[in-house]
PAROPA-187807 format. One line per 2 residues: number of its first residue (from 1); their letters; for each residue z, x, y of N, C-alpha, C. Coordinates in steps of 0.02 Angstrom, whole numbers, plus 50000, padded with zeros to 5 digits. Atoms other than C-alpha are relative to their C-alpha. Example, Ala and Ser with C-alpha at 12.3 -4.5 7.8 and 13.67 -1.06 7.14 Angstrom:
2
1> as> 50000,50045,49941,50390,50615,49775,50000,50045,50060; 49997,49958,49941,50357,50684,49947,50037,49961,50055
//
This chain:
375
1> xx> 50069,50015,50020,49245,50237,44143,49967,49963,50058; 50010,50051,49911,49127,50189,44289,49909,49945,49955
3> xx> 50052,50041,50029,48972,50053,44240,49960,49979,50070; 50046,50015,49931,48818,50052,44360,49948,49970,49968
5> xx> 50060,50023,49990,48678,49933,44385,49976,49999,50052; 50052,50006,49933,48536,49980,44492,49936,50001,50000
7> xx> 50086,50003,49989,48364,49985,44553,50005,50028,50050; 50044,49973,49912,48267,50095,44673,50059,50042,50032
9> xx> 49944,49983,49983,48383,50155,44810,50064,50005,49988; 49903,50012,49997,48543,50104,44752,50020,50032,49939
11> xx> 50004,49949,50035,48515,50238,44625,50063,50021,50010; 49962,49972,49980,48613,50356,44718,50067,49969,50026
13> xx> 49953,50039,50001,48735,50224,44767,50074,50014,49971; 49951,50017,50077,48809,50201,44603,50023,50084,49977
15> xx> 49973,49923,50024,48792,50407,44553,50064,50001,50043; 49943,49979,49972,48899,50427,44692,50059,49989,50009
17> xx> 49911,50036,50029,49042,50305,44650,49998,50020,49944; 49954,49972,50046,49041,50356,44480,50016,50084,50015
19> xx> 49985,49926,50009,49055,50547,44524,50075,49997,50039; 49952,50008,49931,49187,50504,44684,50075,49985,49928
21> xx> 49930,50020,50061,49296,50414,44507,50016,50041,49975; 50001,49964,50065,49276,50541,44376,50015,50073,50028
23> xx> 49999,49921,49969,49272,50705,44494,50034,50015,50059; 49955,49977,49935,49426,50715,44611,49967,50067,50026
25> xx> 50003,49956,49944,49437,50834,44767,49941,50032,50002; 50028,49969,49977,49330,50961,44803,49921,50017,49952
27> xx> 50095,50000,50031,49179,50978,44664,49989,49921,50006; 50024,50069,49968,49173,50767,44690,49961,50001,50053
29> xx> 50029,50009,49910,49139,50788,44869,49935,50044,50006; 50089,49973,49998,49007,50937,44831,49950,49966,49961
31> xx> 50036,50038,50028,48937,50829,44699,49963,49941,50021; 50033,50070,49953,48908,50673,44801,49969,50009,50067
33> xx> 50025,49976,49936,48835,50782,44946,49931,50020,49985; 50070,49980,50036,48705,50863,44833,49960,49935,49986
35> xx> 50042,50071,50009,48649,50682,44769,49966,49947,50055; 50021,50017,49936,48658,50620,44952,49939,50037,50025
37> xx> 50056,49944,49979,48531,50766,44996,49959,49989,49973; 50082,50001,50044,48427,50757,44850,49961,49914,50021
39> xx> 50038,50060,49989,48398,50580,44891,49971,49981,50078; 50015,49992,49960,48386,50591,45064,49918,50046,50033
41> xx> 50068,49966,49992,48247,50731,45063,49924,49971,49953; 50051,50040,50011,48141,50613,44953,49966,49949,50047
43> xx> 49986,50076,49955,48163,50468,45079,49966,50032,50061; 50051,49965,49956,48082,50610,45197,49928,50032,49993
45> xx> 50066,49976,49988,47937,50659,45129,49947,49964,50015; 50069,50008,49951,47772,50659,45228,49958,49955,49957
47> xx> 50053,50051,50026,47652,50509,45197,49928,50022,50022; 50075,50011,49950,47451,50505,45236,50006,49968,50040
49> xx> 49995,50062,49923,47440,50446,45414,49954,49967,49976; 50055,50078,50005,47366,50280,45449,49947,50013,49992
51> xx> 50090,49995,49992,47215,50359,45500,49964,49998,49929; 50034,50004,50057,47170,50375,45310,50030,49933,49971
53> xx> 49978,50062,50051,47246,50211,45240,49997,49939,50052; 50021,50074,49963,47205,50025,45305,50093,49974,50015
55> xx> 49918,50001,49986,47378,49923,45353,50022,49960,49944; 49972,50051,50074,47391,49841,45192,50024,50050,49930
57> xx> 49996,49948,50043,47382,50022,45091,50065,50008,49988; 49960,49973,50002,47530,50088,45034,50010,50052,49956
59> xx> 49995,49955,50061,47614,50238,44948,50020,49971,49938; 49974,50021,50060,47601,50199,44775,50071,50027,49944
61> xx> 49931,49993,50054,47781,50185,44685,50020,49965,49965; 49977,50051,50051,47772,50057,44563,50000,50012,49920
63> xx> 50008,49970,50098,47765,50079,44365,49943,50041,49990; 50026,49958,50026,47616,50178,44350,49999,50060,50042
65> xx> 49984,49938,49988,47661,50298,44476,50039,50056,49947; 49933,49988,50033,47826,50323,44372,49958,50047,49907
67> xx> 50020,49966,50039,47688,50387,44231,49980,50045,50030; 50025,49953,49946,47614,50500,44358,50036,50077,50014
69> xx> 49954,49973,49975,47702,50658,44343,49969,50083,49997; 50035,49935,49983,47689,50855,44374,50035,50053,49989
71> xx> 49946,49963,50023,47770,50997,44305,49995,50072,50022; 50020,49920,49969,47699,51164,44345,49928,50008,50048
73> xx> 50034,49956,49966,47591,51244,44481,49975,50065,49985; 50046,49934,50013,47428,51377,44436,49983,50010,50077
75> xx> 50017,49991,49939,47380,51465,44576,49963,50070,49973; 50060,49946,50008,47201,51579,44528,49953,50001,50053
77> xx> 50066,49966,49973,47122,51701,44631,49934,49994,50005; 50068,49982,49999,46966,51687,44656,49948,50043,50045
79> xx> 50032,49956,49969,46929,51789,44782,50073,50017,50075; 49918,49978,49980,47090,51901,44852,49992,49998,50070
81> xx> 50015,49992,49927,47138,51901,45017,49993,50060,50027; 49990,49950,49956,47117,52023,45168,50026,49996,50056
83> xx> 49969,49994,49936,47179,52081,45310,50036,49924,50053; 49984,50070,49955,47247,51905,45392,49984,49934,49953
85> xx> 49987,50042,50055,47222,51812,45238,50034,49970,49969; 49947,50018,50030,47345,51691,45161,50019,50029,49929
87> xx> 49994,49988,50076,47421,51759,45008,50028,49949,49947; 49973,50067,50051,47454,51674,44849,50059,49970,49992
89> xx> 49951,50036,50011,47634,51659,44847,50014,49953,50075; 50005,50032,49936,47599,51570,45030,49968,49932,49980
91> xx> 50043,50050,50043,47469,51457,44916,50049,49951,49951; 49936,50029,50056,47633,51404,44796,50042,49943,50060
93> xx> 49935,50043,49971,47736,51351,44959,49967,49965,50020; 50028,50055,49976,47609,51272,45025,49983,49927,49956
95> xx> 49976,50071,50042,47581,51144,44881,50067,49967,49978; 49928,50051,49989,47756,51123,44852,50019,50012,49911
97> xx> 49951,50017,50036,47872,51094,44714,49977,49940,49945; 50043,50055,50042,47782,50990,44573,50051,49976,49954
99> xx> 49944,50031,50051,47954,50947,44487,50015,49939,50057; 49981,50041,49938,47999,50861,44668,49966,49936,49971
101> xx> 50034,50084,50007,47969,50663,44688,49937,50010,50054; 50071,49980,49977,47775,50695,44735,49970,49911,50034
103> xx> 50034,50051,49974,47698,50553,44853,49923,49994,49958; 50080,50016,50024,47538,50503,44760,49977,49930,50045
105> xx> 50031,50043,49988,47419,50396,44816,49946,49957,49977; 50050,50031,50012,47286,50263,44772,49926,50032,50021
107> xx> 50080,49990,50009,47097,50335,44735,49987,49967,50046; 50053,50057,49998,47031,50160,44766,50022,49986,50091
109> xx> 49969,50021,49922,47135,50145,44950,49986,50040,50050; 49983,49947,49925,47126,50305,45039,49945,50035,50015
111> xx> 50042,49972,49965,47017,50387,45161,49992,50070,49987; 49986,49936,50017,46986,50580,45138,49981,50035,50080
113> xx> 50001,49952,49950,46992,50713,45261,49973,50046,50007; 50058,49924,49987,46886,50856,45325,50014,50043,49968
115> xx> 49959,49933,50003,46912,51024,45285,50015,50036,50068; 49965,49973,49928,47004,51087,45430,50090,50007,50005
117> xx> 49901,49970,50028,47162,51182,45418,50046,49966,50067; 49950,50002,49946,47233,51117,45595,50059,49914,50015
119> xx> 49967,50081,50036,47289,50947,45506,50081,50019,49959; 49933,49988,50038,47478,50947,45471,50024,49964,49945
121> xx> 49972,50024,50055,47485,50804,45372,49951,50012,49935; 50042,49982,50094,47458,50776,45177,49945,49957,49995
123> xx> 50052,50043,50007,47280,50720,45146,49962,50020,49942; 50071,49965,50058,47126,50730,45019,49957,50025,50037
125> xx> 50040,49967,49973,47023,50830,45074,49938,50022,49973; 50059,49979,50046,46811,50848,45049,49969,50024,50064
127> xx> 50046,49982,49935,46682,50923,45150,49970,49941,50037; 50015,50056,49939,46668,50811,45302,50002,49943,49986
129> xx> 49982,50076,50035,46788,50684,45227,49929,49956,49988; 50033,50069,50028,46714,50528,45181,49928,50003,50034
131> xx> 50051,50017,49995,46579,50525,45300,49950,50083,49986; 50023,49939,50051,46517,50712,45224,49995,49977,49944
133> xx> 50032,50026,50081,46530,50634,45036,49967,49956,50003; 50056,50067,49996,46425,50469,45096,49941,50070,50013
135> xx> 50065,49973,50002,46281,50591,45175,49985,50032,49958; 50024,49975,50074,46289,50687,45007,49963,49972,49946
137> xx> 50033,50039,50036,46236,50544,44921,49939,49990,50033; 50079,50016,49981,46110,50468,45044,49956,50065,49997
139> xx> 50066,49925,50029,46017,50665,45034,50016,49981,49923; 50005,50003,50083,46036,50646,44843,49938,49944,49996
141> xx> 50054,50048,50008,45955,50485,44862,49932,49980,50018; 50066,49995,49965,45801,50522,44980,49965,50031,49927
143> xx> 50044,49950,50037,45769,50656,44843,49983,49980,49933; 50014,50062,50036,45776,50487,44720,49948,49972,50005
145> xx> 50061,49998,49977,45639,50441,44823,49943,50034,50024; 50053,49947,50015,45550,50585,44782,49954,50015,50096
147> xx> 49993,49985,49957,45574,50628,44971,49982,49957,50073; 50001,50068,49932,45548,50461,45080,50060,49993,50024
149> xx> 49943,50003,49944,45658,50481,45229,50010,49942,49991; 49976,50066,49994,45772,50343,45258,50003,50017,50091
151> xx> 49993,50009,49940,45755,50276,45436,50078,49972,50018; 49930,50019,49987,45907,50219,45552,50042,49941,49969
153> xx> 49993,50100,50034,45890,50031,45513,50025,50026,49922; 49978,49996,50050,45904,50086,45328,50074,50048,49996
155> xx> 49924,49971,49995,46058,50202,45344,50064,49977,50022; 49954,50047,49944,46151,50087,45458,50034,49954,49923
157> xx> 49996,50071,50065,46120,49939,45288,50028,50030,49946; 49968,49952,50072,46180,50092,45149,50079,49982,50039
159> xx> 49930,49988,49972,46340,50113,45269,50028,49945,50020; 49965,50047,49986,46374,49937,45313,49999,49961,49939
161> xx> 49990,50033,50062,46360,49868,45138,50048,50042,49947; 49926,49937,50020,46492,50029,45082,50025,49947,50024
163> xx> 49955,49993,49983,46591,49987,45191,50023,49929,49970; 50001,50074,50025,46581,49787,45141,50044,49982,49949
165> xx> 50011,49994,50102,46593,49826,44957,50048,50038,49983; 49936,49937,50046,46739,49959,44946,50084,49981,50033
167> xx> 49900,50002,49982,46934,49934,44939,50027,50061,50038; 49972,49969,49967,46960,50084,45022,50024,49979,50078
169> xx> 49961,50031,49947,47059,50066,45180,49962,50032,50075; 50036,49957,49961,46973,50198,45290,49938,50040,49972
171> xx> 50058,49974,50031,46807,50268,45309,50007,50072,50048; 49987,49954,49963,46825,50460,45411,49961,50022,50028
173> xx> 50057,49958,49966,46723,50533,45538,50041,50071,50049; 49937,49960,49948,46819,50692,45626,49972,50033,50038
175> xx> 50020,49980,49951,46784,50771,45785,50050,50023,50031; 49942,49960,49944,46880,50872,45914,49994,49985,50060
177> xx> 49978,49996,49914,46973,50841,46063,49961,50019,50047; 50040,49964,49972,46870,50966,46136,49922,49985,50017
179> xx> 50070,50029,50006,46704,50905,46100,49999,49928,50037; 50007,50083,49978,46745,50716,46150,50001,50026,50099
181> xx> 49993,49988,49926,46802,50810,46328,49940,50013,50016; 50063,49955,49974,46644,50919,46348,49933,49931,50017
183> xx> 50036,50078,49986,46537,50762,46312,50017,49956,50030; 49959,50059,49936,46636,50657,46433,49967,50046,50061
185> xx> 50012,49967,49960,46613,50800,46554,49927,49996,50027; 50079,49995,49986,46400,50809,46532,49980,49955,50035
187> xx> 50009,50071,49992,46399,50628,46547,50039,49989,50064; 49982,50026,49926,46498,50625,46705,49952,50023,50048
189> xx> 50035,49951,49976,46359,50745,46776,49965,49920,50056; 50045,50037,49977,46227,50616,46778,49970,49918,49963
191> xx> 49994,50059,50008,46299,50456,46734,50077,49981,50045; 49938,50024,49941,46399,50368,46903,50058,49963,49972
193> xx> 49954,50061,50041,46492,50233,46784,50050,50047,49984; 49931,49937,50038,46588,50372,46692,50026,50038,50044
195> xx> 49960,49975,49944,46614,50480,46834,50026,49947,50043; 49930,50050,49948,46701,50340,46948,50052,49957,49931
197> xx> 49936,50000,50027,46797,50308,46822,50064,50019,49979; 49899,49960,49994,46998,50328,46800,50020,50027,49931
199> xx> 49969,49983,50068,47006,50345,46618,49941,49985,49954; 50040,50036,50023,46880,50338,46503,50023,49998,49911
201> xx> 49969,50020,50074,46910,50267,46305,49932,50026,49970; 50060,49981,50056,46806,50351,46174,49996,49957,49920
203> xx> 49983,50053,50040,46875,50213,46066,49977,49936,49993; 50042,50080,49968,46780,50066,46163,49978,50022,50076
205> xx> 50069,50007,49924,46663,50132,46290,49973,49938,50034; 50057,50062,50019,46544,50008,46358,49974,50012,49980
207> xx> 50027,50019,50026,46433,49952,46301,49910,50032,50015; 50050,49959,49958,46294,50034,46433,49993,50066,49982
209> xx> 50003,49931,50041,46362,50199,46372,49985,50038,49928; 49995,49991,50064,46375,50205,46204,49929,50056,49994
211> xx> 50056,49973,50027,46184,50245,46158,49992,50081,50026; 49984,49942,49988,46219,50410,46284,50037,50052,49955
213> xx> 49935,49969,50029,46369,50466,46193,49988,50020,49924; 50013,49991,50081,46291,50436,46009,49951,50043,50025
215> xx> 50034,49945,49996,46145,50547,46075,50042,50047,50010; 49951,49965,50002,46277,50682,46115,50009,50024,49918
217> xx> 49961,49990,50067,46362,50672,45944,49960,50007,49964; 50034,49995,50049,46213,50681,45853,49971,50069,49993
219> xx> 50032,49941,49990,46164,50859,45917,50055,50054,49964; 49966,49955,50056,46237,51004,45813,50085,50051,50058
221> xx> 49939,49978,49948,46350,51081,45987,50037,49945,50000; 49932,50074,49981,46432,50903,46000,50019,49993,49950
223> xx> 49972,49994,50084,46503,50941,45801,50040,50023,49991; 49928,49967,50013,46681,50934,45800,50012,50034,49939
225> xx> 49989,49961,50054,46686,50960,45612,49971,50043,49980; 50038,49929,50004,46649,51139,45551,49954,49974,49952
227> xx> 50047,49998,50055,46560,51095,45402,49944,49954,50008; 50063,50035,50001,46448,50953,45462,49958,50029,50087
229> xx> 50054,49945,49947,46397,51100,45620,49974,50032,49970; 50053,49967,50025,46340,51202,45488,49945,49964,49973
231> xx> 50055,50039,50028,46246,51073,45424,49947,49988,50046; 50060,50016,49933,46160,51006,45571,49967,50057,50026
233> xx> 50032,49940,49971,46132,51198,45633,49984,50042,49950; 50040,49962,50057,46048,51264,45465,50021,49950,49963
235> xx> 50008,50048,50072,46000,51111,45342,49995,50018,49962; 50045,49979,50085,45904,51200,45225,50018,50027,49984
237> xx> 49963,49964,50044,46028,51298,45150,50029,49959,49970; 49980,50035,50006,46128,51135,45121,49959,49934,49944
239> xx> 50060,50031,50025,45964,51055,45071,50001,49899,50015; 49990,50058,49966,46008,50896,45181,49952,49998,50089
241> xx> 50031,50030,49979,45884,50823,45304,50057,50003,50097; 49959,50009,49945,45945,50845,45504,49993,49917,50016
243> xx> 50012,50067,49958,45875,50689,45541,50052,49933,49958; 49932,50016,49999,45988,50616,45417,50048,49998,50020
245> xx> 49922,49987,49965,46147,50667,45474,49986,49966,50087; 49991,50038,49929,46090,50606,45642,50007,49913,49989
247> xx> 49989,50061,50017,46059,50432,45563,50062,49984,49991; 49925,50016,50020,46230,50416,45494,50057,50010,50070
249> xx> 49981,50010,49938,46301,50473,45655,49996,49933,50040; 50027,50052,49936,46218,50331,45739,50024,49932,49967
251> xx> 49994,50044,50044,46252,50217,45592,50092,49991,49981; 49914,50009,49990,46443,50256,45596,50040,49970,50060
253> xx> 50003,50035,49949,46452,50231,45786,49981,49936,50026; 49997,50055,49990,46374,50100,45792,50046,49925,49978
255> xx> 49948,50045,50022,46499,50012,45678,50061,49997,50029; 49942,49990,49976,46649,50096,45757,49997,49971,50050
257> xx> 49993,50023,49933,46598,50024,45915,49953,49927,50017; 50055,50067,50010,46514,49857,45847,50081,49931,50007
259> xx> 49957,50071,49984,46599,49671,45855,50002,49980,49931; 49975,50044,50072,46613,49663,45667,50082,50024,50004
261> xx> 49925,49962,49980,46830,49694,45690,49992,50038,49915; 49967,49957,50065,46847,49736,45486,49945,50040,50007
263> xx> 50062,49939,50002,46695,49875,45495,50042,50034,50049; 49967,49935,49966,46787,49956,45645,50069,50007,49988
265> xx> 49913,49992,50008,46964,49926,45588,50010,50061,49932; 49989,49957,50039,46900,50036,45420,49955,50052,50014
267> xx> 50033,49920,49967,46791,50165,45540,50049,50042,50026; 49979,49963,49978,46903,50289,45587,49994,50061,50028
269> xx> 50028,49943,49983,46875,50414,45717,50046,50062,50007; 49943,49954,50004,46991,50572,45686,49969,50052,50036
271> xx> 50018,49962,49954,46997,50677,45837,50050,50070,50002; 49968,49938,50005,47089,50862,45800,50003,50039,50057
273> xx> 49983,49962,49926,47168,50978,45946,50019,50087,49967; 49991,49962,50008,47166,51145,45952,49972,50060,49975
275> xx> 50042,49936,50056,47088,51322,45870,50010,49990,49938; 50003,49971,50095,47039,51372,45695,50045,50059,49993
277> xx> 49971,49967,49993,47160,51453,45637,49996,50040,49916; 49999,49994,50078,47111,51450,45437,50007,50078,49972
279> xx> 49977,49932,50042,47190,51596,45318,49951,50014,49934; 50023,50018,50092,47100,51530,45165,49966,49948,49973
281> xx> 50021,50054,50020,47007,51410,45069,50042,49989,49921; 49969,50031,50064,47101,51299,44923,49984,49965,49972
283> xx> 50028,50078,50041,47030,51184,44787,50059,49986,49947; 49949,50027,50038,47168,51092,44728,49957,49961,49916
285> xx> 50009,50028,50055,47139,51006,44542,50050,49983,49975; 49925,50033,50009,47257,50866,44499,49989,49993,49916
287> xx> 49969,49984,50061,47344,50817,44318,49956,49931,49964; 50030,50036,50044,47233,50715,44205,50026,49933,49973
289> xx> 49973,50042,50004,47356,50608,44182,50007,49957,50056; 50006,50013,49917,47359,50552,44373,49933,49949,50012
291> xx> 50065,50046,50007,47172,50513,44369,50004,49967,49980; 50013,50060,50031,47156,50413,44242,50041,49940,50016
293> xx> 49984,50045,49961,47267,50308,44340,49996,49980,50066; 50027,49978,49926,47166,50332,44484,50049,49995,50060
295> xx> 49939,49980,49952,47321,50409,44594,49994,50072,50020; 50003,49952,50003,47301,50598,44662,50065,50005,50070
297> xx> 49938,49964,49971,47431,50695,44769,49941,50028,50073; 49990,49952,49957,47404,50744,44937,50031,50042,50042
299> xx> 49952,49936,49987,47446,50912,45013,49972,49990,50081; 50013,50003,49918,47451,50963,45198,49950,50049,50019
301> xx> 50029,49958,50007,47322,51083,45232,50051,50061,50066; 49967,49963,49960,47427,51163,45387,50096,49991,50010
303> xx> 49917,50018,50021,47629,51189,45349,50016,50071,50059; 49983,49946,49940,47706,51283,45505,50060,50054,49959
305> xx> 49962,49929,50032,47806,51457,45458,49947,50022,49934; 50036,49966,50064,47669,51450,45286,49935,50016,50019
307> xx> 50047,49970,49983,47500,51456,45339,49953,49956,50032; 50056,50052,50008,47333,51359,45365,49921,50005,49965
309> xx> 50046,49998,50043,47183,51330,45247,49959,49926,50018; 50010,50041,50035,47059,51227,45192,49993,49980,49941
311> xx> 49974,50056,50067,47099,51114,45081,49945,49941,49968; 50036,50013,50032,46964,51051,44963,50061,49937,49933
313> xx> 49967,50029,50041,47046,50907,44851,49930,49977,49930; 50038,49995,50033,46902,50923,44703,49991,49943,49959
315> xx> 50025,50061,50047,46938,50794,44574,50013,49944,50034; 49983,50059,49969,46999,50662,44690,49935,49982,50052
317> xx> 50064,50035,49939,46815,50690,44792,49951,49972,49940; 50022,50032,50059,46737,50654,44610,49986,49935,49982
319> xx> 49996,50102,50022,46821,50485,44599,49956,49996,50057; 50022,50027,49940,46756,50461,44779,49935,50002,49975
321> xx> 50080,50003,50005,46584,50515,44720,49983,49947,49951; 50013,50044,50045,46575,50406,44566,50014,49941,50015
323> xx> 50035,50044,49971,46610,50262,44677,49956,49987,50045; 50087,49997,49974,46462,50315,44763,49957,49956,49965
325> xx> 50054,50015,50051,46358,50300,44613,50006,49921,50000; 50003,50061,50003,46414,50140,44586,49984,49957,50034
327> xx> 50028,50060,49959,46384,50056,44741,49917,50026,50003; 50076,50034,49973,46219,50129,44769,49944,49962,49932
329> xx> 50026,50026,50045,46169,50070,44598,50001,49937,50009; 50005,50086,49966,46225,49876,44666,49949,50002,50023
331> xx> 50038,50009,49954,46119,49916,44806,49937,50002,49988; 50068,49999,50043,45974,49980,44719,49964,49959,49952
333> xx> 50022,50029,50072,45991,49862,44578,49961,50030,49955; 50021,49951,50072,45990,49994,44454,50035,49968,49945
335> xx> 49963,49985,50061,46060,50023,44284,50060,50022,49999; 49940,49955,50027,46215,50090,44208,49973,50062,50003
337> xx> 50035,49950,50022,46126,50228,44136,49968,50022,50069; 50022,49968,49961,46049,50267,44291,50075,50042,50059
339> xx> 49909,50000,49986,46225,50261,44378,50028,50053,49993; 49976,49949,50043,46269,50388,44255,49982,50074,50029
341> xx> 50050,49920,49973,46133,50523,44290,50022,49993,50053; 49991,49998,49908,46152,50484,44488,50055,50041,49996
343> xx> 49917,49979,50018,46349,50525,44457,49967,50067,49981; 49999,49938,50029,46294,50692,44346,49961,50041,50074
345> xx> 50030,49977,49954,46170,50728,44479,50025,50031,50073; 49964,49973,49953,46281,50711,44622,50056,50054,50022
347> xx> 49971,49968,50004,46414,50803,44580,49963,50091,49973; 50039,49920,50007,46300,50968,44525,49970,50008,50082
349> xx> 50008,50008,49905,46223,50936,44717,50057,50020,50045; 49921,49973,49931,46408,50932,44814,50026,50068,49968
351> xx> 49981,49933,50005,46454,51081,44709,49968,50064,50045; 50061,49969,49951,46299,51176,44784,50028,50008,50060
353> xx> 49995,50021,49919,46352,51099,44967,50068,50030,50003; 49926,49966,49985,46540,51157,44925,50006,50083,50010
355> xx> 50019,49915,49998,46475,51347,44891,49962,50028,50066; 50012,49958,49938,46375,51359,45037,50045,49980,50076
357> xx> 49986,49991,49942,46504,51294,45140,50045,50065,50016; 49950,49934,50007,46628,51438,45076,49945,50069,50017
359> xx> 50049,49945,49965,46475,51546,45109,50020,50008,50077; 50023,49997,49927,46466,51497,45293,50082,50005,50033
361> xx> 49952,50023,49967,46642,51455,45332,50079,50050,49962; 49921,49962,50015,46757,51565,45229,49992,50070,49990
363> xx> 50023,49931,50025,46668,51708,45127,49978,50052,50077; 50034,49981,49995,46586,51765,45275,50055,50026,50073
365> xx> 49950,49958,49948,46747,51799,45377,50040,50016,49949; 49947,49978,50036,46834,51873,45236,50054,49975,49977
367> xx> 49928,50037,50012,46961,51750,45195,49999,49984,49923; 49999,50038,50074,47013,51712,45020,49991,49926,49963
369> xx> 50020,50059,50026,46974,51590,44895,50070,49970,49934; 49957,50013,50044,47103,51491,44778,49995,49930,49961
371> xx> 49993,50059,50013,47107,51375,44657,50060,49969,49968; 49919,50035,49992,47268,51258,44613,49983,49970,49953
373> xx> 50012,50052,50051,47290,51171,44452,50078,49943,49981; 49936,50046,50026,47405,51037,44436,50046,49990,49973
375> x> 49979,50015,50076,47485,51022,44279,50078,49982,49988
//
């Protein structure tokens, strides 16, 4: 008779002395190899990089993870693939194994991620992460003000009182390798500082440069992320304001590269290498049970040998939007009730902005559409 007490790791510990007692020679030894494995390949799975979580975040594994759980994988068509298209049972491996010990994460902590398939790790994913669901709101909210632009000064005070006001750990802005070069390159043309220089940091410029560099980034060619180039290079399908999106540009930069340290320690600038390589678009939808403990699962959008997509994480950009509502209702010194509508409002709006990005960015090269249900 073998008698184990454990916790946590030392789980497997104990299985494996009582199996080593009870199960001489040769099924013992396969028995305590399998348990070694199974526990081992938990102890490996992929976290959200830093870049989305502050250094205090962590993966949540405490008691209400432990309610948190997932049993089967849907995977509906919505629009089949073709020719170079990911197929669905490619859509299965790519989310994974929903009996497996699933990394969840904290709503209220984590940063979200573009849509851009060339991201290996597991993230949430909305159109033009975090700082795509903030300009969703501020256009929602011009059109609150029955169409009074917001100037810089005011966009700068929406985005530095977010950022103030929210437990999340990271705020996302993504751009490409490529783009940060090309704009280094212009700017060496006919600025001497940058050209005699040995190295230059796009992380902490000076201070002389900066205002160059945010002009750059604000123009629709200097738009690493696909979905906020279609935006900037055809608004009015989007029904978002260019001159917005340039504000927020200027209003993100300027924080990322300001002397408040906690504003740039939760600006994050995510810089991606490489071609598009996307098969597919995916809108994941997590398990009801998950939410309501505001925890969702993220997936990787690019898994090498399976494929690459984008990866739309739907109800987990929801929560993100509904703490929209809430702060700009602080800010506004609204209502509940107003809160409410804003929330109903917004989310009928980003649906809109999610369809025409699959217009511009998926439908319109033939790639399939899928949606993923949790359960």
């Amino acid at each position: 008779v073998c008698v184990c007490v454990c916790v946590c790791v030392c789980v497997c510990v104990c299985v494996c002395v009582c199996v080593w007692n009870t199960m001489p020679g040769v099924v013992g030894v396969l028995v305590l190899a399998l348990v070694v494995t199974s526990a081992v390949a938990t102890r490996q799975m992929a976290n959200p990089p830093n870049l989305y979580r502050n250094a205090q975040s962590k993966i949540i594994i405490d008691e209400a993870a432990q309610q948190c759980f997932a049993r089967q994988v849907i995977v509906d068509t919505r629009h089949p693939p073709s020719e170079g298209g990911i197929p669905e049972e490619k859509v299965y491996e790519l989310i994974g194994d929903p009996g497996s010990s699933l990394a969840w994460v904290s709503l209220e902590e984590t940063g979200f991620g573009t849509l851009d398939g060339r991201v290996h790790d597991p993230i949430l994913g909305a159109p033009g992460g975090d700082f795509g669901v903030f300009l969703s709101a501020m256009a929602l909210m011009e059109r609150e003000r029955l169409g009074q632009a917001f100037g810089d000064k005011e966009v700068l005070d929406y985005l530095t009182g977010y950022l103030s006001w929210t437990a999340k750990g990271r705020f996302t802005y993504h751009t490409d390798a490529e783009i940060i070069r090309n704009a280094t390159s212009e700017l060496r043309i006919t600025n001497k500082a940058i050209r005699e220089a040995s190295r230059f940091d796009i992380e902490n410029p000076d201070a002389t440069l900066q205002p160059q560099f945010i002009d750059f980034f604000a123009q629709p060619e200097f738009q690493g992320d696909l979905h906020l180039k279609h935006v900037m290079s055809d608004p009015s399908p989007y029904n978002i304001r260019l001159g917005l999106v340039q504000s927020l540009v200027r209003a993100f930069f300027t924080l990322h590269w300001g002397t408040d340290d906690t504003l740039r320690e939760k600006t994050a600038l995510v810089q991606l290498e490489g071609a598009h390589e996307e098969q597919g678009f995916v809108t994941v939808y997590e398990p009801n049970q998950c939410l309501a403990l505001r925890l969702a699962h993220p997936y990787p959008p690019n898994v090498d040998g399976v494929g690459s997509v984008f990866l739309y994480s739907a109800d987990a950009t929801n929560f993100l939007r509904r703490e929209l509502a809430e702060y700009f209702k602080i800010h506004n010194k609204k209502s509940n009730p107003w809160r409410d509508a804003f929330f109903a409002k917004l989310v009928n709006f980003s649906h809109s902005i999610v369809e025409q990005t699959l217009e511009d960015m998926v439908r319109a090269k033939g790639l399939p559409v899928y949606n993923v249900y949790v359960r």
